[in-house]
Each structure stands twice: as C-alpha cells, then as structure tokens.
C-alpha positions in Angstrom: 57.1 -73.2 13.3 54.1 -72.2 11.3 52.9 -68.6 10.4 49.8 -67.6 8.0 52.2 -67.7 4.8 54.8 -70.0 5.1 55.0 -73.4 7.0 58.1 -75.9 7.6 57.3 -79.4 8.2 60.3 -81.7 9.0 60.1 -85.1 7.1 61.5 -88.7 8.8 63.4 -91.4 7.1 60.6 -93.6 8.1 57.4 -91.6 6.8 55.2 -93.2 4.2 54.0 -90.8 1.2 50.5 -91.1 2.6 51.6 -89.6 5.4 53.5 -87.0 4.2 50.1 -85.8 2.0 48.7 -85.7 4.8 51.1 -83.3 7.4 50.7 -81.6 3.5 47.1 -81.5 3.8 47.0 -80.3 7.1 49.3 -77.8 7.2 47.7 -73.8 7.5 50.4 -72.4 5.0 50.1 -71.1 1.8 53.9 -72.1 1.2 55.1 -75.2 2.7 58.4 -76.2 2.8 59.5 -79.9 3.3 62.8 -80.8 4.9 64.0 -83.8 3.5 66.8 -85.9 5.3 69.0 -87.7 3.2 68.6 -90.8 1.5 64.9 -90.2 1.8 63.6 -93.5 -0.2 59.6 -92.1 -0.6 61.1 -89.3 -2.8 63.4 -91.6 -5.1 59.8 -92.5 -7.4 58.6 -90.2 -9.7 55.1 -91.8 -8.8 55.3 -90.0 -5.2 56.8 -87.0 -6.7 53.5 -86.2 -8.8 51.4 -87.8 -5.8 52.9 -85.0 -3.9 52.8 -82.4 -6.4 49.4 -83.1 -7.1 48.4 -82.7 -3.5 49.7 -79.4 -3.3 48.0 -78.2 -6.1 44.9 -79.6 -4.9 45.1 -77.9 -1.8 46.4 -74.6 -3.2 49.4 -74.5 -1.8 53.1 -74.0 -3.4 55.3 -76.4 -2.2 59.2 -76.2 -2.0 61.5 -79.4 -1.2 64.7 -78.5 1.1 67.1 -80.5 0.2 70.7 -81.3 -2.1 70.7 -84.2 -2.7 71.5 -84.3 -6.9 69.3 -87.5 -7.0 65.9 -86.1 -6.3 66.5 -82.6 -8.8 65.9 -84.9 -12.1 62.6 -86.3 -10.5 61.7 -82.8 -8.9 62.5 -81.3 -11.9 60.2 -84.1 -13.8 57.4 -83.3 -11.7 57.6 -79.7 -11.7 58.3 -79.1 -8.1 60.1 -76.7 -6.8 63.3 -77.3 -4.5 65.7 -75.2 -2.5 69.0 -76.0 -0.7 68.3 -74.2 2.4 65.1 -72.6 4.0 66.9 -69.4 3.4 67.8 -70.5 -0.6 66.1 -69.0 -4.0 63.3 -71.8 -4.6 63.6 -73.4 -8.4 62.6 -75.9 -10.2 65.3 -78.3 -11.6 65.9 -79.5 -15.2 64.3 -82.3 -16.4 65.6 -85.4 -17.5 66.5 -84.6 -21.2 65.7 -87.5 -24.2 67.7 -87.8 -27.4 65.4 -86.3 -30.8 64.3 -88.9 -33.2 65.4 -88.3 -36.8 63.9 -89.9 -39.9 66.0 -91.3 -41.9 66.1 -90.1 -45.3 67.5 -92.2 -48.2 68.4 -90.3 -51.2 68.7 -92.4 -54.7 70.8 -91.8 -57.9 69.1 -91.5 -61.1 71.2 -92.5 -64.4 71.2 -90.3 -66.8 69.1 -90.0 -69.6 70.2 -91.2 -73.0 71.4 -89.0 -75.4 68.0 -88.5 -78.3 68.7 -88.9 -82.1 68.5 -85.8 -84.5 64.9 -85.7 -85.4 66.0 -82.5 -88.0 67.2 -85.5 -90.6 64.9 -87.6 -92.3 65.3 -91.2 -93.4 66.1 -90.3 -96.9 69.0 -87.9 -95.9 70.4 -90.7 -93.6 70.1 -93.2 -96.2 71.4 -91.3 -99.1 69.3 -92.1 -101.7 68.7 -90.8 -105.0 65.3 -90.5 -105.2 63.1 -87.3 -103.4 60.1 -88.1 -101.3 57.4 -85.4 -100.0 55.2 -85.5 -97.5 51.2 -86.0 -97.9 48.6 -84.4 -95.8 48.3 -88.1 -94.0 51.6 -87.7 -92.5 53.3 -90.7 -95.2 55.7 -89.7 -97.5 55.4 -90.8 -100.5 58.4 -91.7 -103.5 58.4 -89.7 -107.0 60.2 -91.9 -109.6 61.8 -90.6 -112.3 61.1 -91.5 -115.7 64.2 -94.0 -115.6 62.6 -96.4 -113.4 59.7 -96.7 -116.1 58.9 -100.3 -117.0 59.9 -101.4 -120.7 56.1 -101.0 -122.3 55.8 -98.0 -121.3 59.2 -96.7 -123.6 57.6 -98.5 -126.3 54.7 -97.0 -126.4 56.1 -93.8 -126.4 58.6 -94.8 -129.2 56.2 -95.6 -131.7 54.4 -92.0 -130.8 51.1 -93.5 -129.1 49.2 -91.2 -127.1 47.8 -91.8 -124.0 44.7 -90.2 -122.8 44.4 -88.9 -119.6 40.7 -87.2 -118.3 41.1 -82.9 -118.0 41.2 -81.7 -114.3 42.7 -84.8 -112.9 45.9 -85.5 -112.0 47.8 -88.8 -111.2 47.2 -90.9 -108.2 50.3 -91.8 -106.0 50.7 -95.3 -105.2 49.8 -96.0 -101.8 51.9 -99.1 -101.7 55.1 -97.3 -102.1 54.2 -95.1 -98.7 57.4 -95.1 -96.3 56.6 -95.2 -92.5 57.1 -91.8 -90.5 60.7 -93.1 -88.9 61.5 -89.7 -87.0 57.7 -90.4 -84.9 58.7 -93.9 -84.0 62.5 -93.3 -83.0 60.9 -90.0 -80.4 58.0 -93.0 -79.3 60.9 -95.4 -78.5 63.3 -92.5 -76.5 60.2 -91.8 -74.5 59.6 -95.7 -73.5 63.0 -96.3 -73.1 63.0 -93.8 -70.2 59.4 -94.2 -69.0 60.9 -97.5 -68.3 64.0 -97.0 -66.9 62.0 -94.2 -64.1 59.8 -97.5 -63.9 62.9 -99.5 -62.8 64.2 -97.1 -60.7 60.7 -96.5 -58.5 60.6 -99.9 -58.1 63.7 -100.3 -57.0 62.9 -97.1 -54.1 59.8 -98.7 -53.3 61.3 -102.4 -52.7 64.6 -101.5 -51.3 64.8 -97.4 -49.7 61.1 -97.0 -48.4 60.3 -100.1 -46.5 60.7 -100.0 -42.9 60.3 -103.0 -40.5 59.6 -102.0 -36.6 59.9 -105.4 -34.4 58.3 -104.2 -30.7 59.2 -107.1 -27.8 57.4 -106.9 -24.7 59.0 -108.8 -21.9 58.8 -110.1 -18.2 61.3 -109.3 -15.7 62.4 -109.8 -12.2 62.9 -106.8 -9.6 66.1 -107.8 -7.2 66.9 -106.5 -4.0 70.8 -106.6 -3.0 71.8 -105.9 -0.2 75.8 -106.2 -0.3 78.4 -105.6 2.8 81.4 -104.1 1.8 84.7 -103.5 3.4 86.8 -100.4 2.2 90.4 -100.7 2.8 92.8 -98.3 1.6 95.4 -100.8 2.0 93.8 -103.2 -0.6 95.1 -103.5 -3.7 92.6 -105.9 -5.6 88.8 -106.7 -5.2 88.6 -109.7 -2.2 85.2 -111.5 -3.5 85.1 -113.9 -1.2 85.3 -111.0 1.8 83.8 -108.3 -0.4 87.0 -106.2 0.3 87.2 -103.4 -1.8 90.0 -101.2 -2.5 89.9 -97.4 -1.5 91.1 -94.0 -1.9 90.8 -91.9 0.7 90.4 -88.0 0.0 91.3 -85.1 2.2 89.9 -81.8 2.5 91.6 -79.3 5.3 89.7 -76.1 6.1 90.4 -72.9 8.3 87.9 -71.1 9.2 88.2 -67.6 11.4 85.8 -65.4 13.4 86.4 -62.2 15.6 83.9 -61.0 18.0 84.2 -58.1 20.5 85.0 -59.0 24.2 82.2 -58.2 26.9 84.2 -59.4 30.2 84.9 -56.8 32.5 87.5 -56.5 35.2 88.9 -53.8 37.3 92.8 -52.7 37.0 92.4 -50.4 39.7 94.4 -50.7 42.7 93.4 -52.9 45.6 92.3 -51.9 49.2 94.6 -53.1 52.4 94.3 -52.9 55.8 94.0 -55.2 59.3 91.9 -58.2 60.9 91.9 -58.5 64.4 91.0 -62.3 65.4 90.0 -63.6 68.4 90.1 -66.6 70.2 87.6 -67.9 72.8 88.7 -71.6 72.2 90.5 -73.8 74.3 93.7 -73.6 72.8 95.2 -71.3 70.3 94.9 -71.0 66.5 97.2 -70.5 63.5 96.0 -68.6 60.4 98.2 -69.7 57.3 98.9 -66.9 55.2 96.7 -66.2 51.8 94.0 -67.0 53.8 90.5 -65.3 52.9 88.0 -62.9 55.2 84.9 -62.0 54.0 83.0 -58.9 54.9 79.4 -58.5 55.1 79.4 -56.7 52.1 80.7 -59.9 50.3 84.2 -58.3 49.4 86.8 -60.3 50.3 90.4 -59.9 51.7 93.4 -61.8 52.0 95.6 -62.7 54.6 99.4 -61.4 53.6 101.2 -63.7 56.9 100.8 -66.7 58.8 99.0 -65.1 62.9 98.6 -67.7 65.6 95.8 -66.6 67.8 96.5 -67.3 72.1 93.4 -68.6 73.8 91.2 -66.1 76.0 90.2 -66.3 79.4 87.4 -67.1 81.0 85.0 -65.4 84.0 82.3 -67.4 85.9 79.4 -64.6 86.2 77.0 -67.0 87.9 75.9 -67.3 84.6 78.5 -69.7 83.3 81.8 -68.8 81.7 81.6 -65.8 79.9 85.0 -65.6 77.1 87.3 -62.0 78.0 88.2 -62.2 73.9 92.0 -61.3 75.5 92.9 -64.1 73.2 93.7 -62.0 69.9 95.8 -61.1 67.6 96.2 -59.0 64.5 96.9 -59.8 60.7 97.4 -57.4 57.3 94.9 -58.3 54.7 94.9 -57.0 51.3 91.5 -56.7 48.7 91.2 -59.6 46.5 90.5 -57.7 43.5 91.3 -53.7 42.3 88.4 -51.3 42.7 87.1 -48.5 45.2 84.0 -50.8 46.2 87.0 -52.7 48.6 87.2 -49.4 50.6 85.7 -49.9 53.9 85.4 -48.8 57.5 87.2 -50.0 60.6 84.8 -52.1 62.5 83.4 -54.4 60.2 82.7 -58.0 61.0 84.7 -60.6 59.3 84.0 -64.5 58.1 87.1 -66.3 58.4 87.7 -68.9 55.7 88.0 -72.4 56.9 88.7 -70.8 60.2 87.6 -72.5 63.7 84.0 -71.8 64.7 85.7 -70.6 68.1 87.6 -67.6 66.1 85.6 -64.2 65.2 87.1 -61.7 63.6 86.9 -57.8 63.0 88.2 -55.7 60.6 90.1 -52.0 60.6 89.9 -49.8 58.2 90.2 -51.0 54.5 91.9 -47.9 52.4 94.1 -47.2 49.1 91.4 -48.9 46.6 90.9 -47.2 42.8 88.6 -48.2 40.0 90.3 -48.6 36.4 87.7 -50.7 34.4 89.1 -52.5 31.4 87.7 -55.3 28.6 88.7 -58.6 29.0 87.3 -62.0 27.3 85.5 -64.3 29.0 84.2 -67.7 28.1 81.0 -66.6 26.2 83.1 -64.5 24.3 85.0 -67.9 22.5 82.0 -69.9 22.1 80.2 -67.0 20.2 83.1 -66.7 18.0 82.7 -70.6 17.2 79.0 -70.3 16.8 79.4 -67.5 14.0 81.2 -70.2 12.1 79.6 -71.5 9.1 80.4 -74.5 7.3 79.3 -75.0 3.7 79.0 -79.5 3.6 78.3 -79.1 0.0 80.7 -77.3 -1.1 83.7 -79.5 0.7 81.6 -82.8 -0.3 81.9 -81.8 -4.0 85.8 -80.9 -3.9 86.1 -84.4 -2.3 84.2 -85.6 -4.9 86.6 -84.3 -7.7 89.7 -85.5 -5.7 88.4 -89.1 -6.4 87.5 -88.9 -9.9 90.5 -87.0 -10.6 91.8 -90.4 -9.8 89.1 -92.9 -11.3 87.5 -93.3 -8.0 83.5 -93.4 -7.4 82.7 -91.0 -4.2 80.9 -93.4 -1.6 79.4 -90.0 0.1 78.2 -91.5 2.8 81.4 -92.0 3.9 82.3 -88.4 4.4 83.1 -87.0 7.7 84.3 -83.8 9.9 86.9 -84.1 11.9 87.7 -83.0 15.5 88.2 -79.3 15.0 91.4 -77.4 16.2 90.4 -74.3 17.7 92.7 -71.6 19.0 92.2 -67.7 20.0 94.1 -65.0 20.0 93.6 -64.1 24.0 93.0 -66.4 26.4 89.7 -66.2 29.1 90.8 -63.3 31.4 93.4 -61.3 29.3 92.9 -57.8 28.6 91.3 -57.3 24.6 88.7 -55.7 23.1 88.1 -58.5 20.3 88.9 -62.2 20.6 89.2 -63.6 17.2 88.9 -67.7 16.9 90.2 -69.8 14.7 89.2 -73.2 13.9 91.1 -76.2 11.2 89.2 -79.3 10.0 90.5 -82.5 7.9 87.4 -83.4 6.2 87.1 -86.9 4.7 86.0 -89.4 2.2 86.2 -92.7 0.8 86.3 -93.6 -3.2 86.2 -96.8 -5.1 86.2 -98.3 -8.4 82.7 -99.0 -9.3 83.8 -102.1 -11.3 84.3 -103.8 -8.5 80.7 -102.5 -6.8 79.0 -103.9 -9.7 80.8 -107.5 -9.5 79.8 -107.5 -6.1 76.2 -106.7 -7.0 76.0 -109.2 -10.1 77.2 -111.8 -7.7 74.8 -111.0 -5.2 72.3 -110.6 -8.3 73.1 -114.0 -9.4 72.7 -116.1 -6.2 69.2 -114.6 -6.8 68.2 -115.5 -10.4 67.5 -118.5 -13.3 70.9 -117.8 -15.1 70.4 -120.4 -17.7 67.0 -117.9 -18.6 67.7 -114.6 -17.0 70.4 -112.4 -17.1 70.9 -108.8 -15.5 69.6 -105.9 -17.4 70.5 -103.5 -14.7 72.7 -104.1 -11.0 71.3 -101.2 -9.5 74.7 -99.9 -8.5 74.2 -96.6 -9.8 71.2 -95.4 -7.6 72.2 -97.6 -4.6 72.3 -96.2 -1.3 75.2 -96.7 1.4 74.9 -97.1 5.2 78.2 -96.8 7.0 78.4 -99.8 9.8 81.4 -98.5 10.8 84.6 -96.2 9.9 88.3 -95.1 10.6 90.6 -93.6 8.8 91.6 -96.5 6.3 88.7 -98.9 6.7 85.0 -99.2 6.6 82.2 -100.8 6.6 79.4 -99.9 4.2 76.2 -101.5 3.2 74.9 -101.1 -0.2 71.3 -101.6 -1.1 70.0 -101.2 -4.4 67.2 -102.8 -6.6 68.3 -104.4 -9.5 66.6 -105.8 -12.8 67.0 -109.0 -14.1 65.0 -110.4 -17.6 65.6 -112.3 -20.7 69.1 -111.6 -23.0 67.9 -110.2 -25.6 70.7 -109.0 -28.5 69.2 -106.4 -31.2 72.0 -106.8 -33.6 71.1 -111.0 -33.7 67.3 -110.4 -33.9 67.6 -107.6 -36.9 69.8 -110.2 -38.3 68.2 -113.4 -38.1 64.7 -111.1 -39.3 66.0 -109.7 -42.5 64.2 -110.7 -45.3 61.7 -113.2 -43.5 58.0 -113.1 -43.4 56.6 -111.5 -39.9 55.0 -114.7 -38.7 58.5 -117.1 -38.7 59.6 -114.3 -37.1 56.7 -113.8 -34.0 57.0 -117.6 -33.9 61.2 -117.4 -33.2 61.2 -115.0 -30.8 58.0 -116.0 -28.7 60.0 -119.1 -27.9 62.0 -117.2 -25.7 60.1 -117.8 -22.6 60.3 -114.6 -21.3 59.0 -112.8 -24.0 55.6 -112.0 -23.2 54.1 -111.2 -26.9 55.8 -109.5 -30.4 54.2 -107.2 -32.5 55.6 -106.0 -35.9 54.9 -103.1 -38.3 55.6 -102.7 -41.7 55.3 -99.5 -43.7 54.2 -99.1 -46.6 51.3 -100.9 -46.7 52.2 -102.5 -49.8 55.6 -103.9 -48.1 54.9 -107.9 -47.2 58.2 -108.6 -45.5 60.7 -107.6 -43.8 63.6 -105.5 -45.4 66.8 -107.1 -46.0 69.1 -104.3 -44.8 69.0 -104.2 -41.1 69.6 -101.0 -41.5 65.8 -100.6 -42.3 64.4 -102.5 -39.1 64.2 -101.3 -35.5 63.8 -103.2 -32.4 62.1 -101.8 -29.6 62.7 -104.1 -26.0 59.9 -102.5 -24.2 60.4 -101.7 -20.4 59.8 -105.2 -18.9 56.5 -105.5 -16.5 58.3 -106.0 -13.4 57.9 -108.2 -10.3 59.6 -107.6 -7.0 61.4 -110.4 -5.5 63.3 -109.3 -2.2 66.8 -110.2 -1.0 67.4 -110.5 2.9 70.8 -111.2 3.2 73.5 -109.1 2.9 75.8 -110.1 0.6 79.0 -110.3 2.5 80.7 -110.3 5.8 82.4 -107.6 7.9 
C-alpha cells in the first residue's frame, strides 16, 4: 500500500540483496519502509547494510527498517540507517558498535640527584693552611711571595758584610713564573660540570635503549570459514550434555498474561410481551393428522407462532362435481398458538394464511386473530460483540520475550528465542450471547513460553561439529559461531525440542601473543620473520621498530605489540547436521 510520501514494501526470507535494491529502486515513495521478517540472513552483513543505504541515498529516498531484532541495530546503527519497531514507531538510528581508545604509553624515568659542589669561596691556600700569602696576577695564576726567611745563604752574606746591590730606577722585581700555582677552584667547577654532563649522558642513554623503543610484530594469516549446522535436542529433564545425541539440558521459562477489554453491546431483542391467539387446520387427506404441541406456523408476514397443545385433525369429505372430487375442508380442527418472540409487529388479523411446520402437504391452515403483543426493546450481546472485544486486544511479543529472557539468565541460562511460544488463550466474558447488557467485557489468560540453555554446552557441540570439519594438527577454532547462530525449531512441546542451529564459524592457525612477544624479545627482526613464517598458515610478517635508531627488538615484552590481523577467509560449507533428533 503505497501513497506519494510514504511506501511499505514487505521483505521475504528468501530475497537476495539485489533484489531488495531493486523493489528499493522501484518504489514511488519518498520514505520507504522495509518489513523485515526475522532471522533475515541478507541484513546480518554490514556489506548489504551500506549496499542498501547507499541505494537509498542514490535514489533520494529515506529509508527506515521495521524490525527488533537486537542483532541488526549494531549493523543498522553502523551504516547509519534508520530503523523502527513498528510502522507506527519513532524511526532512529541505533548506536554503533563502540571500540576501546588507544592510549600511549608513557614511561616516566628517575633522575639521581645531583652531587653536592665544593665551596668555591675558599682558595687552595686557606684549605691547605699554609704560611705563606699568594695573590693573584692579571693572568689568572697566583703567584707565592716569600719572605725574607726562605732567602738562600749568599744572599745573608752579602748583606752581612754591607754590600749593595744595584737595582735600575723605575723597575720593580719580576715574579718567578716557575713558582705559579694552578687555578684549583676553575678545575674542581670543570670536573662538577663533567661529572654531571656525564651522568645526564648515562641516563639518556639508558631512555633511549631501554623506555623509547617500541617493537610492533603485525601477522597476517589464512583462515577457513565453517558452516555448522548442529541438531539439538532440549530436554528439561536432562541433567548433563548427551554428545553422542546432542541432548541438551533446558530450562523452561513461564510468562502468564491477562489481558481485558470492554466493548458496548449492539444486539437487540424485544422484552415486550408476545401475541396469542388460534389456528384453524384442515384436513383434505385421507386420514387424519396429529399436530404435536410446540409446533411452528408461519404467517405471510414471516412472524411465527407456536403451537401450545398436541390437535389431531379428522379427515374431510369428499363431493364428485363431474369435475372429480372436490375436498368439503369439514375435516378441521382448532389449536392456541402463541408469538415466538415479544413485540407489537406479532399483532395480526383473523384470516391470515398459515405454513405449517413439518406439517403434511394435505393440511392448510388459517389463522384468527393474533392480539396482546407490546414492544419493550432492550441491549443484548451478540457474537460480534465478543470477537470485537478480542480483536481490541493487543499483545506486546517484545516485551514478554524480554522478561522471559531475564527469567533464564537470572538462572545462567542462554534464551534460545526461537523457541518461544503463545499458548492457547483462555477467554471468558462477563455475559454470555443473548443476555441482557449494555457492555460485554472479555477477558483473556496466556502462558507464554521459552526454552534456555547453557551455552557451554552449544559451543561443545559446535567445536565438535567444527572439528569433524578441520586439519587439527594445523588449525584450531578462532571463533564457533555460537554467538550469532540462528535456531530453527523442528519441533516442540512443553519439555522437549528440537532445534537446529546454524552458524559460521572460523577456524586458522593457534597463534599465542604472550609466546611470540616472548620468544621475540631481544632478537634481531629477521630470526624472527623467519620463526614465525614457518607456521604454515601465516601468510607474511611485517615488523616496525621506532625510533629509527632502535635495531632490535626491545627486551621487555612490555614494549612490543602483536597484531593477528583479521585472517583472509575462505568459505568451506558443512551439509550435515551435526546430530540426530
């Protein structure tokens, strides 16, 4: 049903994503909305999703998906399209799948502390002690004074005996340069600032060798897409997994809902009083008749009468008029009859014509008069009445298939949803079809019903389905599928059923990160490529180092990451189904 602004296009299980572009495509609405049914497989890829999505916005038109199924929102939501519950539901578009932040790591180091300098404010002389002054020249080297005590032994001679010496006006005496002591404060502040030029050396090395260096080890792999297709038998009398019947044990949940409705009564029927009066039958026949009492006569008019005694009608006589026997109707007799229902419309004049019910066709009848009827109309419900009341019942699936839900996993159980089911309704009113009411009201109880399991036991089940599939000695199972399977019911009752569960499952090489940062640390990057390209399932290695000065890769596993990129993936399909029911 299609107008100029909005069109509703229902979607089949089996339609192909190509197709569904193209009912997209063709449709004359501005807003289309797509009813999904459940378990719709085309809409479980994010690839279709943005096929979709970008169809619509190619042909300018918004598109809404109707559905609730919680496993398309994250991909609707990924693909920005918007989805609704109900044709009659607020369109939105759900939350995307969120992805952890990456953080860099930040390494902080300690730096010792400085030693403690020496007191440049004394000078060598003070610290030694001696007794003899030194001064400062304008080179920077001090130079000693001696006193006249440290002359040699000539020289007190000489001035003994009074012998001058002569020394040249305007000059003074030159200080040996040979006695010059080195500048000690200069050389102690020269050896401070090495001493912790060096340590900072030390210590930047150490950062650069040991905090910066990163490795990043990136594995590209092959892998092996696995259909399973596993039969399953739910038993709530189980009390351990069966794997060699694939009997599972199971929970199952109750729900019980009332649900009421009043609607006004539209039956009418008249309480008036009924019409009486007399038949008079007669009898050409050849013998006579009996009329059993509560036997009906209806008039022309359609109004009938009933008989209130048993009448038995003589025979007539017959004339020969040359003609042939002409019947003298003296074969009568005369019965009470009273209206069959209340009402004015059974008052009627005496001479009326009368059809006897299941009377001879040799009998005729004709009526008195028919008096004493009244009309007194009242309500009264009828059978449309009921079944409106029912119909004005709404029942919210969602809402009772999440409460069933939290039943389960109040308990540990996994909700198998496919398993849930309404049961027969109990319906009762409160007046029956024909009583006397203005408003009927209808009430209605349902046990609704699921089944829960452990979903250990689904994914032993799957890996041993996976397994029968697979090279164990060089594959293991990345992923069993179990948690985006889908379930067919085969067949159910209140403790047992059978369920199918399909899924697709990933199987590739066993890769452990904590071994390969291990067995890495502190090597060279091509031992390394070489170790793990051995693996035959790893399809190539690629490893960065950062900073460019750093060679090898980092001792502390801490410092290396390994990435196991998502493996290319080849589809291999399973037929069977896993298990007997």
């Amino acid at each position: 049903m299609a107008t100029n602004d909005k069109d509703t296009i229902y979607i089949d299980i089996d339609d192909e994503i190509t197709g569904i572009i193209d009912k997209l495509g063709t449709s004359k609405g501005k807003v289309v909305a797509l009813v999904l049914p459940k378990r719709a497989s085309v809409f479980q890829s994010i690839v279709n999703m943005k096929l979709l999505k970008r169809a619509a916005d190619n042909a300018d038109k918004h598109l809404v998906l109707i559905t609730s199924e919680a496993g398309l929102m994250p991909l609707a939501g990924a693909a920005g399209v918007h989805v609704a519950k109900t044709l009659t539901s607020r369109p939105e578009i759900p939350s995307g799948p969120q992805l952890p932040d990456d953080k860099e790591e930040i390494v902080e180091e300690d730096v010792a502390d400085e030693e403690a300098p020496l007191d440049p404010n004394k000078t060598l002389g003070q610290l030694a002690g001696g007794g003899a002054a030194a001064t400062v020249g304008a080179d920077g080297v001090e130079t000693l004074i001696l006193d006249d005590e440290d002359l040699p032994p000539e020289a007190d001679a000489a001035k003994a005996a009074g012998e001058k010496t002569f020394e040249p006006p305007g000059k003074k005496k030159n200080k040996n340069k040979k006695l010059a002591v080195p500048n000690f404060e200069r050389f102690r502040l020269l050896l401070i600032g090495g001493g912790l030029l060096l340590i900072l050396l030390i210590f930047g090395l150490i950062f650069a060798t040991v905090a910066l260096p990163k490795a990043t080890i990136s594995i590209k792999t092959d892998a092996t897409s696995v259909d399973t297709s596993v039969g399953l038998n739910l038993a709530t009398a189980a009390t351990k997994l069966d794997e060699a019947t694939n009997t599972v044990p199971a929970k199952l949940a109750t729900v019980p809902k009332t649900y009421t409705q009043q609607v006004p009564t539209t039956g009418q029927k008249n309480n008036g009083n009924k019409a009486s009066g007399s038949v008079k039958i007669i009898n050409c026949g050849a013998s006579s008749v009996t009329i059993p009492a509560g036997n009906g006569f209806s008039s022309s008019s359609s109004q009938t009468y009933i008989s209130t005694e048993s009448v038995t009608v003589p025979k007539s006589t017959y004339d020969n008029s040359g003609n042939g026997f002409v019947c003298n109707d003296d074969g009568n007799a005369t019965v009470n009859v009273i209206a069959q229902s209340g009402g004015s419309s059974y008052n009627a004049p005496a001479g009326g014509t009368y059809k006897i019910s299941n009377g001879p066709a040799s009998t005729t009848a004709k009526g008195g008069t028919m008096s004493g009827g009244t009309d007194s109309i009242v309500q009264i419900v009828n059978q449309n009445d009921i079944t409106a009341a029912k119909a004005k019942i709404t029942v919210n699936d969602a809402d009772i298939k999440t409460a069933l839900d939290a039943l389960l996993k109040k308990d540990g159980y996994f909700s198998v949803t496919a398993t849930y089911v309404a049961g027969t309704p109990a319906v009762t009113t409160s007046a029956n079809v024909g009583d006397v009411a203005n408003n009927v009201t209808v009430t209605q109880t349902v046990s609704y019903t699921m089944f829960g399991v452990h979903k250990d036991d689904l994914r032993k089940l799957a890996s041993n389905d996976i397994k029968k599939q697979i090279d164990t000695n060089k594959q293991s199972i990345l992923s069993d599928g179990v948690d985006n399977a889908n379930y067919n019911v085969d067949n159910i009752s209140a403790t047992t059923t059978q369920v199918t569960m399909s899924g697709k499952a990933t199987a590739g090489p066993d890769l452990d990160i904590a071994t390969i940062k291990q067995n890495a640390a502190g090597k060279k990057p091509g031992p390394v490529k070489s170790e793990l390209s051995d693996n035959p399932d790893v399809k190539s290695v690629d490893i960065k180092l950062s900073p460019f000065w750093v060679s090898s890769i980092p001792k502390k596993t801490s410092r290396i990451t390994v990435n196991i990129a998502k493996p290319d993936v080849t589809v291999k399909t399973n037929s069977s189904t896993g298990g007997s029911h």
